[in-house]
C-alpha positions in Angstrom: 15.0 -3.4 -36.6 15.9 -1.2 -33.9 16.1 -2.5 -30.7 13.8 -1.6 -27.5 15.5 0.2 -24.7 15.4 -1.0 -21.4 14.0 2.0 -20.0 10.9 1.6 -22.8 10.6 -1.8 -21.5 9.9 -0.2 -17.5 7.9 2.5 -18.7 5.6 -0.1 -20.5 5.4 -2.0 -17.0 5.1 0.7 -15.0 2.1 2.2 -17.5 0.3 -1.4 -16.9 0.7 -1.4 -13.1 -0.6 2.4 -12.8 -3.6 1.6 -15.2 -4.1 -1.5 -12.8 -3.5 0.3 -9.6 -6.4 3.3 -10.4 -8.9 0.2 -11.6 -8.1 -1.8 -8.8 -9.2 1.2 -6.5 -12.9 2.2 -8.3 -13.5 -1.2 -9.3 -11.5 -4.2 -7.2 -10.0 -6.8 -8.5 -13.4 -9.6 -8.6 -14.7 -6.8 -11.4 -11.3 -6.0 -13.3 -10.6 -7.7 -16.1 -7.4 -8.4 -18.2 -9.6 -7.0 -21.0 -10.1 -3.7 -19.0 -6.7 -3.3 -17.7 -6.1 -3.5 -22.0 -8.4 -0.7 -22.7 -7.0 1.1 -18.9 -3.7 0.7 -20.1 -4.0 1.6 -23.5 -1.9 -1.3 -24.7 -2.3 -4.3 -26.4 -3.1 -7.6 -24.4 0.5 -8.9 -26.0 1.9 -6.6 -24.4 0.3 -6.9 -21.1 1.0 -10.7 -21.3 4.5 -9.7 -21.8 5.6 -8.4 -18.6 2.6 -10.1 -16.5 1.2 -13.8 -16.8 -2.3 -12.6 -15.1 -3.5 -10.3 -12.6 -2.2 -11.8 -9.6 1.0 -11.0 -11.2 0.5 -7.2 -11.6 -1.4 -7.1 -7.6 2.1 -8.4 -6.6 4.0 -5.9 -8.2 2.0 -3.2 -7.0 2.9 -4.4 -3.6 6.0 -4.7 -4.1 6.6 -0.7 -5.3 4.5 -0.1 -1.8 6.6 2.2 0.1 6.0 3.6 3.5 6.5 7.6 4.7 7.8 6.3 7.8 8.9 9.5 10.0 12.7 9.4 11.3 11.0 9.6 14.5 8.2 9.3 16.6 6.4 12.0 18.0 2.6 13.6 18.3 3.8 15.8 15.4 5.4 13.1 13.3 2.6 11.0 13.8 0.0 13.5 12.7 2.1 14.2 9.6 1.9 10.9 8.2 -1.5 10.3 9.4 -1.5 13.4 7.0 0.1 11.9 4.3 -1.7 8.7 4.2 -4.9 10.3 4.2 -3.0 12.7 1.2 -2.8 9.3 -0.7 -6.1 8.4 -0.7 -7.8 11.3 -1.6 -5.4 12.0 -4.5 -4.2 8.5 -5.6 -7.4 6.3 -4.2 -4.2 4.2 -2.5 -7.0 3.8 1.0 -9.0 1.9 -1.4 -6.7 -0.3 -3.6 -5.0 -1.4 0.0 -8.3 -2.6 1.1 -9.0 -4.6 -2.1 -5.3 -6.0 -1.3 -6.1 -6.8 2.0 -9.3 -8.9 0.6 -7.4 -10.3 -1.9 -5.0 -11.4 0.2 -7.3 -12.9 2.7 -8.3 -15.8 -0.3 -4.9 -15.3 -2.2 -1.7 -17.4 -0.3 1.1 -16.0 -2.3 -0.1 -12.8 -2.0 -0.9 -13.1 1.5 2.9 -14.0 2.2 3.7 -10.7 0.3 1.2 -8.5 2.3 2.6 -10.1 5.8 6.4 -9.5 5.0 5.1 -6.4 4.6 3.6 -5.6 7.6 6.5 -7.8 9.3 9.2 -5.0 7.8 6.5 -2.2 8.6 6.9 -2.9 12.2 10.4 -3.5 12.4 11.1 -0.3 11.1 8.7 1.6 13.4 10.4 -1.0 16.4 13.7 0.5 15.2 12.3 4.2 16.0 11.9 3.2 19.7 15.4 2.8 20.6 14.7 3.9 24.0 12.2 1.9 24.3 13.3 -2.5 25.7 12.8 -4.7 22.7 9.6 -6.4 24.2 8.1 -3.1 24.7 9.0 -1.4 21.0 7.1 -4.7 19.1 4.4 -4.1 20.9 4.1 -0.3 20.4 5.2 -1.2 16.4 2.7 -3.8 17.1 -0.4 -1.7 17.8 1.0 1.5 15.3 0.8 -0.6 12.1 -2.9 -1.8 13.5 -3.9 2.0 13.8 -2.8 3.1 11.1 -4.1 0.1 9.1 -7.6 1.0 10.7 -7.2 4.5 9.9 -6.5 3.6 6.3 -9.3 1.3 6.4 -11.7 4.4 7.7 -10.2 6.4 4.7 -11.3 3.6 2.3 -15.3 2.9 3.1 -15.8 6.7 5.0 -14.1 8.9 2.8 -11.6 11.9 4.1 -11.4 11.4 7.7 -9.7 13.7 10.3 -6.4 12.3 11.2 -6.3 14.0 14.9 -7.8 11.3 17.0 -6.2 8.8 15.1 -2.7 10.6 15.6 -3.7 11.2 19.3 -4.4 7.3 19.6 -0.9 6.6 18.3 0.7 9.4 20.7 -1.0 7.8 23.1 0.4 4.1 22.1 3.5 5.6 21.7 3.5 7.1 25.1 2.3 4.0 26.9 
């Protein structure tokens, strides 16, 4: 019998936690099923049940690929970029809408409201680490109020649709300014 490849075994994961991430976002988690994440997928439920013991399984992995555009620096036209590209993402991936149903999972979810704060803990370390002229105090509380923006802003995306970045950017020039 000819044995499975490692890299067969990460496409088959990474085809369940795409299928998951697109039904997430049009249907949230409450109204996904495993048995529609099988027919999403286009796998077997063995094999779902072979790299994920439920859904809250898969929700954390799809976290955990999260990855942030961060810009090397901060500045009005850095900030309008990724304002730019988050708003990208949710008008070609739906990814404004699957981070709100993480958010609400993770409001009645523990474990996966661990995940979503390291997340957001990192997230504004790294945008404290782009204020080095900025004291300490002062760049956590600029990171501080940059990750709430831009949460808002992606929150905006998710129940409004495609929303114009510019006062949103202008708000975080503004923070970053202050």
């Amino acid at each position: 019998m000819p044995r499975v490849t490692q890299a067969h075994l990460d496409a088959r994961r990474q085809q369940i936690i795409d299928a998951a991430r697109a039904r997430f976002a049009t249907h949230g988690f409450a109204r996904t099923s495993m048995t529609d994440l099988v027919a999403a997928s286009g796998l077997s439920t063995g094999a779902i049940y072979r790299y994920f013991k439920g859904k809250d399984q898969i929700v954390a992995a799809i976290c955990e690929q999260a990855s942030q555009a961060l810009p090397t620096e901060l500045t009005a036209r850095s900030a309008h970029d990724f304002l730019e590209h988050v708003r990208t993402l949710a008008r070609e991936e739906d990814h404004a809408r699957l981070v709100a149903q993480i958010y609400a999972e993770a409001a009645v979810s523990p474990s996966l409201a661990a995940l979503v704060r390291r997340q957001l803990d990192d997230l504004r370390t790294a945008v404290a680490a782009l204020l080095p002229e900025h004291e300490p105090a002062d760049a956590n509380r600029i990171a501080e109020a940059f990750v709430a923006l831009c949460d808002g802003y992606n929150q905006q995306l998710a129940v409004r649709g495609d929303v114009d970045p510019a006062p949103f950017a202008a708000a975080l020039v503004a923070i970053i300014e202050s």
